[in-house]
DRENKE-683538 format. One record per residue (C-alpha): residue in one letter; x, y, z. Coordinates in Angstrom, 2 decimals. Layout:
rest;px;py;pz
a;X;Y;Z
...
This chain:
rest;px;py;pz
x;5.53;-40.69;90.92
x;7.07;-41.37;87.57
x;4.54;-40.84;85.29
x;4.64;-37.34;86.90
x;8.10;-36.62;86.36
x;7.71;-38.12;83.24
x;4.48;-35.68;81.85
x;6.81;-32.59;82.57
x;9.55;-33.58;79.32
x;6.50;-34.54;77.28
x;5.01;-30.89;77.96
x;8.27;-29.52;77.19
x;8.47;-31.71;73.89
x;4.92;-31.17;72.71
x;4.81;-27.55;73.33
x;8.17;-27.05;71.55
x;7.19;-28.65;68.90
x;4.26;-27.06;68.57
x;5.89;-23.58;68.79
x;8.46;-24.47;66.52
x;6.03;-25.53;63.70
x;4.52;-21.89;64.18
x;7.87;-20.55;63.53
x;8.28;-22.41;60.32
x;5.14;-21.35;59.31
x;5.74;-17.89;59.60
x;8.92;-18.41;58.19
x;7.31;-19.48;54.53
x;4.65;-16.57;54.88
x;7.41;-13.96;55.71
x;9.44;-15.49;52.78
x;6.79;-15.39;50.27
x;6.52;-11.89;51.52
x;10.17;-11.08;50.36
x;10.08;-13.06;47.09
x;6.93;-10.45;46.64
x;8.98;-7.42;47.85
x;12.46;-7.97;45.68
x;10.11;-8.53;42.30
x;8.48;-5.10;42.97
x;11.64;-3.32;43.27
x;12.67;-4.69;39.69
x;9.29;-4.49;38.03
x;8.74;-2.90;34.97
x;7.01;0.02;36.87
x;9.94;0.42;39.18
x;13.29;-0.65;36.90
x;13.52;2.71;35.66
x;13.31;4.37;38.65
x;16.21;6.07;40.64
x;17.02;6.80;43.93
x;15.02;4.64;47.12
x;11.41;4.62;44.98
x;12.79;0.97;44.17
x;13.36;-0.40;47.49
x;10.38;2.34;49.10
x;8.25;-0.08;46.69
x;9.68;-3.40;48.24
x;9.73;-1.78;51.77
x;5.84;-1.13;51.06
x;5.15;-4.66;49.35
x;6.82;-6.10;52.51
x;5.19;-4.68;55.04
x;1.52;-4.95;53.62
x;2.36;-8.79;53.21
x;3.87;-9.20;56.80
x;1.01;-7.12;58.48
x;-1.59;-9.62;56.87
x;0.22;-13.10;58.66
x;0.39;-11.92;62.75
x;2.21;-14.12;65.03
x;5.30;-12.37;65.15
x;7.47;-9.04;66.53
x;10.55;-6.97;66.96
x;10.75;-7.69;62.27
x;13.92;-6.52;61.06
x;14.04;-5.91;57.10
x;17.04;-4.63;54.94
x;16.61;-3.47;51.19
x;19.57;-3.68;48.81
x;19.61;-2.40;45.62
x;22.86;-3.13;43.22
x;23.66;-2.94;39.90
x;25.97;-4.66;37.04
x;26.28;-5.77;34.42
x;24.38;-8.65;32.81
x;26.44;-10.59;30.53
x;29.57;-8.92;28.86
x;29.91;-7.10;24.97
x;26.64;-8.20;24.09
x;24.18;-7.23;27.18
x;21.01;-4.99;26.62
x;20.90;-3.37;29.45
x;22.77;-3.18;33.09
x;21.20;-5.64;35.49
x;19.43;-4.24;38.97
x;19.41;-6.66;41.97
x;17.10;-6.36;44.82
x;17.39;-8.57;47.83
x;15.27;-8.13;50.78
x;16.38;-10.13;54.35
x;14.29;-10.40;57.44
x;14.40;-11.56;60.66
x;11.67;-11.43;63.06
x;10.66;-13.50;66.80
x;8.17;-15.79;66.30
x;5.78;-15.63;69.48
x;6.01;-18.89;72.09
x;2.56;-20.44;73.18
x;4.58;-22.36;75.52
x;6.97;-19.30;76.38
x;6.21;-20.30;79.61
x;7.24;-23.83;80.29
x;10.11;-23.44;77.73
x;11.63;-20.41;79.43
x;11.97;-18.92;75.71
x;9.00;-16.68;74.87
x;10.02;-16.44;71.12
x;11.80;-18.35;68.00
x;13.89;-16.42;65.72
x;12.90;-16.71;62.26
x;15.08;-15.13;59.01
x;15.17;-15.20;55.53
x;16.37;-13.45;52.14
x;14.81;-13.14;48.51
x;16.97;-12.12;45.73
x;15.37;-10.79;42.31
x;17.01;-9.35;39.13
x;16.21;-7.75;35.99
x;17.66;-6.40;33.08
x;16.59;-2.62;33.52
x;14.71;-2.28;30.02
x;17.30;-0.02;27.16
x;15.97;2.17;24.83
x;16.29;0.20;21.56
x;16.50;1.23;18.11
x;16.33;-2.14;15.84
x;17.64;-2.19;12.49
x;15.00;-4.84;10.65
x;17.06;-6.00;7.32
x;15.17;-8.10;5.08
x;15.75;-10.44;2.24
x;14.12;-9.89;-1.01
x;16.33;-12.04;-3.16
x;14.15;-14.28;-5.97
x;14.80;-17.16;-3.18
x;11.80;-15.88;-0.69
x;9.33;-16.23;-4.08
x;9.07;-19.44;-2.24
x;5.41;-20.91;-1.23
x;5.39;-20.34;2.57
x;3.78;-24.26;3.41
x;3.90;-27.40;1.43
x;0.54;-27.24;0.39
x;1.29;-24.45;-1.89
x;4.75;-26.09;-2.69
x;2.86;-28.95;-4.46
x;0.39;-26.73;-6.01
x;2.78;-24.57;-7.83
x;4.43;-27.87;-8.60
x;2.26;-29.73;-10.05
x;1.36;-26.76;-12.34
x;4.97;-25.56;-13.54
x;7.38;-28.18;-11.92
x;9.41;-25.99;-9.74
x;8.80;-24.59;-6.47
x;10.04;-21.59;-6.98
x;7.24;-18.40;-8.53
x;10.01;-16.34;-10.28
x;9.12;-13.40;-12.15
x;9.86;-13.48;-15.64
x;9.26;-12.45;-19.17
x;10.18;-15.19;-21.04
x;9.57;-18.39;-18.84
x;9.21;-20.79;-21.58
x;12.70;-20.28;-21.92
x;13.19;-22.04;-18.53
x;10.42;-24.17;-18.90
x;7.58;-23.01;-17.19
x;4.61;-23.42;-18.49
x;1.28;-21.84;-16.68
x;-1.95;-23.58;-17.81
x;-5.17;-24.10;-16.65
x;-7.03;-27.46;-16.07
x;-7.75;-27.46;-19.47
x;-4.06;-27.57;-20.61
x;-4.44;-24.12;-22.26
x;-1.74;-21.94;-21.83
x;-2.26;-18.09;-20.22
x;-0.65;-15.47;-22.05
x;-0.83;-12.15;-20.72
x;-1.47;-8.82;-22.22
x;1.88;-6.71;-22.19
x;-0.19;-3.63;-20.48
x;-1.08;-6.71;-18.01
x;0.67;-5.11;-15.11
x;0.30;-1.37;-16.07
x;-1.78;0.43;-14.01
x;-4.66;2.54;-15.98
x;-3.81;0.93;-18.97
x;-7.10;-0.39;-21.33
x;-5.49;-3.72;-21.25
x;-4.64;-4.23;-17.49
x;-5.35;-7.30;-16.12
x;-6.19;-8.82;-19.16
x;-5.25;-12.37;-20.36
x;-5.80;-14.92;-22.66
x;-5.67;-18.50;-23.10
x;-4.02;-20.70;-26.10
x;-4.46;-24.05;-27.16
x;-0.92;-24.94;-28.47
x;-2.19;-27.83;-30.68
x;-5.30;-26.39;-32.64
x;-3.60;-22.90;-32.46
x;-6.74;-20.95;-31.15
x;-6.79;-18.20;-28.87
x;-9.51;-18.07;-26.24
x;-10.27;-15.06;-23.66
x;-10.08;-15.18;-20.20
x;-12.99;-16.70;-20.38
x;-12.55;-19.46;-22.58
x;-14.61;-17.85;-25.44
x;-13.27;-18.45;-28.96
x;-11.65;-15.06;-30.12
x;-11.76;-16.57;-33.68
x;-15.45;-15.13;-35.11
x;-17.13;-15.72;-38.32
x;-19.63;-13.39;-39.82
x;-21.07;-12.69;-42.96
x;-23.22;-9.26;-44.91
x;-25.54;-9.14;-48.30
x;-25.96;-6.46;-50.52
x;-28.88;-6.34;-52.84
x;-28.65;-4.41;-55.70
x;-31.25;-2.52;-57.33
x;-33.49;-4.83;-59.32
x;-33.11;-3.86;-63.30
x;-35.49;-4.56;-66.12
x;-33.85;-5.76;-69.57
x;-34.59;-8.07;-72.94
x;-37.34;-6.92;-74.89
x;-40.61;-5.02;-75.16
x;-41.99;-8.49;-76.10
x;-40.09;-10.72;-73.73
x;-39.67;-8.19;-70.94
x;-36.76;-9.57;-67.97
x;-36.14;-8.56;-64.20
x;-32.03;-8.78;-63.36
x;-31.48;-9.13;-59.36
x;-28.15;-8.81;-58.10
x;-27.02;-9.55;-54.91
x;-23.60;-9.17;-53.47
x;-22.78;-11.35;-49.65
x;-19.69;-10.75;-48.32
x;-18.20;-13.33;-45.43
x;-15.44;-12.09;-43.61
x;-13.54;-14.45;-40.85
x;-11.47;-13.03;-38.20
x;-8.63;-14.96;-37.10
x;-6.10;-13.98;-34.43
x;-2.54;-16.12;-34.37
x;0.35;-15.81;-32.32
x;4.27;-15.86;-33.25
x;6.30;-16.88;-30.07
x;9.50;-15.50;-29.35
x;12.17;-16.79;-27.28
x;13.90;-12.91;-27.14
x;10.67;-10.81;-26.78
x;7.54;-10.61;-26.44
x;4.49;-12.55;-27.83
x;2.69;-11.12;-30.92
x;-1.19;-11.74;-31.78
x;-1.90;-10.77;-34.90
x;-5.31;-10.16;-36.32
x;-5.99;-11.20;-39.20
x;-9.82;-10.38;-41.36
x;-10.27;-12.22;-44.76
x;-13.42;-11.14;-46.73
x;-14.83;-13.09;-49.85
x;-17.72;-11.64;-51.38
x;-20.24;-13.97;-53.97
x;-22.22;-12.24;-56.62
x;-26.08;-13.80;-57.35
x;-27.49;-12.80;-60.07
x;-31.17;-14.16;-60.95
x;-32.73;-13.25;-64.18
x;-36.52;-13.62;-64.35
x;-38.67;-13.63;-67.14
x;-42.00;-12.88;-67.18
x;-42.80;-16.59;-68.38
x;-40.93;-19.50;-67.72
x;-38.16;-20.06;-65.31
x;-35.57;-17.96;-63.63
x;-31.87;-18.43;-64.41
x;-29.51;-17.77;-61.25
x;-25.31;-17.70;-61.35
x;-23.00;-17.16;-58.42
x;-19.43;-15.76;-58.64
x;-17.24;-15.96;-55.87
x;-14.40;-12.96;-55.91
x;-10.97;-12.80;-54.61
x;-10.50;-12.53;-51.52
x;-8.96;-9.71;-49.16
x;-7.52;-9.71;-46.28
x;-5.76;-6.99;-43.92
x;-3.48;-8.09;-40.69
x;-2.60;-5.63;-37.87
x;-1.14;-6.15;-34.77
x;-3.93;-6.84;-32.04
x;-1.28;-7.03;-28.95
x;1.06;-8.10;-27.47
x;2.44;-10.43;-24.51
x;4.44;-12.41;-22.18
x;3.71;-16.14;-21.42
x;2.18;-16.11;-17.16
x;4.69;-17.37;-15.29
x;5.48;-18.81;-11.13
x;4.76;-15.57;-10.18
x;1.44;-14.75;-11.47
x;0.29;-18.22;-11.14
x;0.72;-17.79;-7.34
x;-1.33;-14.61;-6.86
x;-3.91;-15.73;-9.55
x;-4.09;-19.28;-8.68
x;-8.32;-18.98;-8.35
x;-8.57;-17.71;-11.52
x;-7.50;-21.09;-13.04
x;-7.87;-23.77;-10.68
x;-10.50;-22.18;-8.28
x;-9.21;-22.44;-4.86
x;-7.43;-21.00;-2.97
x;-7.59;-17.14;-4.58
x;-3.55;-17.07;-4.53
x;-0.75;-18.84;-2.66
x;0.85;-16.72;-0.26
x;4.47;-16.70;-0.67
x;7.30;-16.44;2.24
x;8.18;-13.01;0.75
x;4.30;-12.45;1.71
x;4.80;-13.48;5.32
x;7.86;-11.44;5.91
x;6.26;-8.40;5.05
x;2.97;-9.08;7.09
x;5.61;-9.92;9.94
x;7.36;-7.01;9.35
x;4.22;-5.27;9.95
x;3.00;-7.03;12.94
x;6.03;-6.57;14.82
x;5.58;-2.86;15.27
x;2.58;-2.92;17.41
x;3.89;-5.79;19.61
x;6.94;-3.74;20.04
x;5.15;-0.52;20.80
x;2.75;-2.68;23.07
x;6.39;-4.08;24.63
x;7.37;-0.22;24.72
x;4.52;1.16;26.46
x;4.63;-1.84;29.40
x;8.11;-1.15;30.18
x;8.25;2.80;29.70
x;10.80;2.56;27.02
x;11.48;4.29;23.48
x;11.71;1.63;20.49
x;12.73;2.70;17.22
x;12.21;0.60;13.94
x;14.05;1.06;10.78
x;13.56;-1.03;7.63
x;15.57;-2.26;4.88
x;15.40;-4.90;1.88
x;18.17;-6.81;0.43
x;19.01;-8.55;-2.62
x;21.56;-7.71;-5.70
x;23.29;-4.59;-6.40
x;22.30;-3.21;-9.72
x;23.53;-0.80;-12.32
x;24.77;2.50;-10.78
x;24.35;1.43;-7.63
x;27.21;0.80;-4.69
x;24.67;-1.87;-1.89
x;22.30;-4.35;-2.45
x;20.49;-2.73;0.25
x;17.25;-0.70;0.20
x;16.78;1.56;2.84
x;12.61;1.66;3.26
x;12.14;4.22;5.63
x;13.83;6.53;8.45
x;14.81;5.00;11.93
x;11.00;6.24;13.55
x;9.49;5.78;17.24
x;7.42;2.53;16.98
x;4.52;4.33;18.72
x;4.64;6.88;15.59
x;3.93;4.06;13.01
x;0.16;4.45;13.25
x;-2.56;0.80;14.13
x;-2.79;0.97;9.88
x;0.63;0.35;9.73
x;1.96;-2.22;6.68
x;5.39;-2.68;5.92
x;3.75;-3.47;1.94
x;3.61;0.23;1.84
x;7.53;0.65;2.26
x;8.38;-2.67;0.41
x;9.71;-2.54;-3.11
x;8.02;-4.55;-5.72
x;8.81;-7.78;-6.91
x;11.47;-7.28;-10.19
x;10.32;-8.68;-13.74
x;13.22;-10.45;-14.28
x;13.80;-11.13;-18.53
x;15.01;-14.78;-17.56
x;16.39;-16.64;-15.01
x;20.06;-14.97;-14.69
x;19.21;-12.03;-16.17
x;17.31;-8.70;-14.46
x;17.35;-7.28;-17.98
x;17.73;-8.44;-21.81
x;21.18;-7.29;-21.57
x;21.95;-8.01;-17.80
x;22.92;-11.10;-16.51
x;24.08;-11.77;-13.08
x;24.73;-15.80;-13.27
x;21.78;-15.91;-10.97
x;23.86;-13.99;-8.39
x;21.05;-12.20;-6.17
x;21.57;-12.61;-2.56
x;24.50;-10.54;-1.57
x;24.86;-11.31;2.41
x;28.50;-10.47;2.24
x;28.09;-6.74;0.96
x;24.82;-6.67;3.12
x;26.58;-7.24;6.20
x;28.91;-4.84;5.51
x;26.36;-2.16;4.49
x;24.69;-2.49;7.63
x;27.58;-2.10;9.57
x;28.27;1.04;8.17
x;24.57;2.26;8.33
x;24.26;1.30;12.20
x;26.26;3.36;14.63
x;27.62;1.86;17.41
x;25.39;1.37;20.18
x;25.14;2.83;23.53
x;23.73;1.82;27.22
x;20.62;2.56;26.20
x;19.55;4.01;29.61
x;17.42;7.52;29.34
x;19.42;10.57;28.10
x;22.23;8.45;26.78
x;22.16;6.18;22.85
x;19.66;3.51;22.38
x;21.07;-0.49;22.15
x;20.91;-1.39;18.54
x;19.80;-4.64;17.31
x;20.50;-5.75;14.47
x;17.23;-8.24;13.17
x;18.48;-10.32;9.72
x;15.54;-12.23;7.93
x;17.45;-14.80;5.42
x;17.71;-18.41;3.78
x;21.53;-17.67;5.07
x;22.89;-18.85;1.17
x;25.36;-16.48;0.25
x;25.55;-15.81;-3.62
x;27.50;-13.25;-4.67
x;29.48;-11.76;-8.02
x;32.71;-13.68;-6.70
x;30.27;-16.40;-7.54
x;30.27;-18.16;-4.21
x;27.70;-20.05;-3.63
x;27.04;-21.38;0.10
x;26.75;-20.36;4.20
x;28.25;-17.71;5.41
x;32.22;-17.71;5.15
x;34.93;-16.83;7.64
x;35.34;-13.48;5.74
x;31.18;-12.99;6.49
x;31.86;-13.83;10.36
x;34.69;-10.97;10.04
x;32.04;-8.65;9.30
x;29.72;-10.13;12.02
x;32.47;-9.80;14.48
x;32.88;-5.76;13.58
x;29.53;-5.20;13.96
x;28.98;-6.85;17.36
x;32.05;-5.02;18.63
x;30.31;-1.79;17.93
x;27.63;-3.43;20.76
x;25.64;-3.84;18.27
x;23.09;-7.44;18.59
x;22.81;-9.57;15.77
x;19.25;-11.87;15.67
x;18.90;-13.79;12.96
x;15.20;-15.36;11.95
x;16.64;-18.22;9.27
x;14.29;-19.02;6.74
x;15.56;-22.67;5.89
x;15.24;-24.03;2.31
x;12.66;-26.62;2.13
x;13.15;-30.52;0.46
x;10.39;-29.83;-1.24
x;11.47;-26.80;-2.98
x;14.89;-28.41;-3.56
x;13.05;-32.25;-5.15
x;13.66;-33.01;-9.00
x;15.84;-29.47;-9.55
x;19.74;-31.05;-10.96
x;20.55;-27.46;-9.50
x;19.18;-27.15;-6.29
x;20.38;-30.76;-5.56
x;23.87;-29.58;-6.57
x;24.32;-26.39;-5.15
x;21.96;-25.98;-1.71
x;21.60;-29.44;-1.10
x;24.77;-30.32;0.51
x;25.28;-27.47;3.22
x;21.88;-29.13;4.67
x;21.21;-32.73;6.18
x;19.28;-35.02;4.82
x;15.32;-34.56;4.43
x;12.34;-36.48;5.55
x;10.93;-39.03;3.27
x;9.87;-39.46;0.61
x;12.11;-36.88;-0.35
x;16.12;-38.06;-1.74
x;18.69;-37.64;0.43
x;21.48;-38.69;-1.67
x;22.97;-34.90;-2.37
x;22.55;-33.99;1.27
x;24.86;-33.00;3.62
x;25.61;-34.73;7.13
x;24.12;-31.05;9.09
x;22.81;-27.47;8.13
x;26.07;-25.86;7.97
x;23.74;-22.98;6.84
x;22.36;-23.22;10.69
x;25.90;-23.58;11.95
x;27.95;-20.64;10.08
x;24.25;-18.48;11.09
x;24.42;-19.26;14.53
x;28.41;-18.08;14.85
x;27.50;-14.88;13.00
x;24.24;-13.76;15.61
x;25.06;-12.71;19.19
x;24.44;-15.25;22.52
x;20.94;-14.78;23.77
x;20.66;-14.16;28.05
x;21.00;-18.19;28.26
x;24.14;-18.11;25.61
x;22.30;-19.70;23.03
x;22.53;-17.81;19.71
x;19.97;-15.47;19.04
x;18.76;-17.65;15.88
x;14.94;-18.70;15.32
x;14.42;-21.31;12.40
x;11.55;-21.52;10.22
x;10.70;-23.77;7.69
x;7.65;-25.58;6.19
x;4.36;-24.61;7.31
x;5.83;-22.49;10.19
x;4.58;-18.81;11.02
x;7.16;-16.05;10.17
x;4.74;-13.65;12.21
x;5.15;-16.00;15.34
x;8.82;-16.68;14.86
x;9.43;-13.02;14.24
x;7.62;-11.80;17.29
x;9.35;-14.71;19.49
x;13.12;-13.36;18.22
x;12.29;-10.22;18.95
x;11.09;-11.21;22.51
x;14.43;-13.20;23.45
x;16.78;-10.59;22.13
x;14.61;-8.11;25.20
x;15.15;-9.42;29.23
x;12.40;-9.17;31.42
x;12.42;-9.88;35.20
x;13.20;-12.94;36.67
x;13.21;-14.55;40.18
x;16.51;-15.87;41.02
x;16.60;-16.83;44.91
């Protein structure tokens, strides 16, 4: 008797149980089935749409989910779609919401003996998105003597060990700062003035000097000092006597030596002068016709003519770093950081076209350089080509092609024999403000309306302008970072941090850089370093907050890819969708 009352609760319990684990079951299915539905009305396929095609997709993505699982009936779903804004001042784009809620009866086995013949289950899935902007970036790019930096360490030590600084400036005099480019033979390379003229018969062409036995070599390493030497013979006369009849032979060598010599200059250029000596030597042999012959030799004066052969400029950083094969064998040059910014440059116009084309959205790319502002001119800025539709750049697309070539400097300080700038070349300040004048102010960036304007900055962040300041951005700079963001315009910054290495056994460096950054790795002195990288710090206040509110600042320094860290920036200062709920 009780064991029979007693089966009738356990019936009850087990069959609930068993019903309600069904219910949970469907539950997670029918959830999954709204996390799927909310993401398809903010994919990139749907964020631009209007009207119900965004929740018609999540209605659709529902139901084809739900009809798959069974076990269920009288489903219930709701679609919402709202819109705001994501962030505040600095957003790219307004933000779309979807949330899809369900509820639906999960069907009783035991409907039965529980006297319920279904569980309700419910559930809600929220998903965002910033609805992809049309964007039009601004891509501003230093070109300052600073980036004629070795992009890794390897090549930092190369170029080191060669000329003793890091740095491959472009000169025309750099024994005047001490550089010295020679080969593993110690000679020195001199180059041809025509050198970098294009067409010219002595393009390309250098030579090599050995300081202490004064010769000059070719590129080669073949004496350019020959000897050579030429005989005359006379016509052979007959003389003395019908009775002691003589034969007179006269013979007339001349030797001529070539020699070339150089006269350095510390104000121009290099002169090699070539110089031709000849010395002739008269023979004359007198033969009888009995007996022996009598010969004399006379040397003459000797003569000699000069003319200029050419002229030159000692090699300097510069071409040691794209000729470095040519004297030490390998590698064929050292790429340079300059080098990586333009092949990033390039590179980032198909991934942003790719980016373009997989969210339905216009890009437009507009370069500049940056550096000093010379003579007759009002920026420091360069503007390299029109603002242009990414998808219009062509797959052939280099930025080398827009990019102005590297200045000769005459010396360190001075662009020109009469120009000297106190070594005043990277003009953030009046960049800043250039920019902000260039870029108008930026709009939604939804179809029909302005684009969102981003402004990218590619920099070693040290200020150095004709004020002759020397350091990170100041609170005057940040003024001019503040006007630009509050025409909505982003600011992302890809900070190209000086390296110890570059900065090792250079008084200047040491005094002037080393401070605004903390201390370096070993082996490398730390005693003129600062306590942080203010350079970091004053960057980081002058770019705008990324979606998490970090600042939109990527950092690069020894041996780490501009094209990566380019691409990566331009990737955080774009949203894509994201599952919140």
């Amino acid at each position: 008797m009780i064991m029979g009352f007693a089966i009738i609760p356990l019936t009850f319990a087990t069959g609930f149980g068993i019903d309600y684990a069904r219910a949970m079951r469907l539950q997670t299915h029918l959830n999954s089935a709204a996390d799927a539905a909310a993401l398809a009305a903010v994919s990139p396929a749907m964020i631009l749409r209007t009207g119900t095609d965004p929740s018609d997709a999540a209605y659709a993505m529902f139901d084809a989910q739900a009809l798959a699982i069974g076990g269920y009936q009288g489903i219930q779903r709701t679609v919402t779609i709202t819109a705001s804004a994501s962030g505040s001042g600095q957003t790219l784009a307004a933000l779309r919401t979807a949330t899809v809620s369900y509820t639906a009866q999960s069907i009783n086995i035991f409907g039965g003996i529980l006297g319920a013949t279904t569980l309700t289950v419910r559930g809600t899935a929220t998903a965002n998105a910033a609805q992809p902007p049309n964007v039009d970036f601004y891509l501003a790019m230093d070109n300052s003597p600073s980036m004629l930096l070795p992009a890794t360490s390897d090549g930092i030590s190369k170029i080191q060990k060669v000329t003793g600084c890091a740095f491959s400036c472009h000169e025309s005099l750099p024994h005047n700062d001490s550089i010295n480019v020679t080969n593993s033979a110690g000679l020195q390379v001199l180059l041809s003035s025509s050198y970098y003229t294009a067409g010219a018969s002595n393009q390309n062409v250098y030579y090599l000097y050995n300081p202490t036995t004064k010769l000059l070599f070719d590129s080669s390493q073949k004496p350019l000092n020959p000897a050579s030497s030429s005989s005359v013979s006379g016509p052979s006369t007959t003389g003395g006597t019908w009775l002691n009849p003589t034969t007179t032979t006269t013979t007339v060598t001349t030797a001529t030596v070539v020699t070339y010599s150089i006269t350095d200059s510390n104000s121009g250029p290099v002169t090699i002068t070539k110089t031709t000596a000849s010395t002739p030597t008269t023979v004359v042999k007198i033969t009888p016709p009995f007996g022996t012959s009598t010969t004399t030799s006379t040397t003459g004066s000797t003569s000699s003519s000069s003319s200029t052969y050419d002229t030159g400029y000692w090699a300097d950083g510069y071409w040691l770093t794209h000729n470095y094969g040519l004297l030490y064998g390998s590698p064929a040059s050292i790429t340079l950081r300059k080098d990586d910014v333009v092949s990033a440059a390039s590179q980032l116009i198909p991934f942003a076209a790719n980016q373009a084309q997989q969210f339905k959205v216009t890009y437009q790319a507009q370069m500049f350089s940056f550096d000093w502002t010379r003579s007759g001119n009002t920026s420091p800025v360069k503007t390299l080509n029109t603002l242009t539709n990414v998808a219009s750049y062509g797959s052939n697309f280099s930025a080398a092609s827009l990019f102005p070539n590297d200045d000769l400097w005459w010396q360190n300080s001075q662009p020109t024999s009469t120009t000297n700038t106190n070594d005043q070349a990277t003009e953030i300040s009046n960049m800043l403000t250039t920019m902000n004048g260039l870029i108008p102010t930026a709009g939604s960036g939804a179809p029909g309306v302005t684009p969102q304007k981003i402004l990218f900055l590619v920099t070693d962040g040290m200020v150095d302008q004709p004020s002759r300041y020397f350091g990170p951005l100041r609170s005057s700079d940040q003024t001019i970072c503040t006007a630009i963001k509050a025409k909505g315009i982003k600011i992302a910054i890809l900070y190209t941090q000086y390296l110890p290495e570059a900065l090792a056994n250079d008084a200047w460096s040491q005094t002037n850089v080393a401070p605004f950054l903390p201390p370096p790795p070993a082996p490398y002195s730390g005693s003129s370093a600062g306590t942080s990288d203010k350079v970091l710090t004053a960057l980081q206040q002058c770019a705008s907050p990324g979606t998490n509110g970090a600042a939109l600042v990527q950092t690069v320094t020894a041996n780490d890819s501009i094209i990566t860290a380019l691409q990566q920036l331009f990737s955080t200062a774009l949203q894509t969708s994201r599952l919140v709920q």
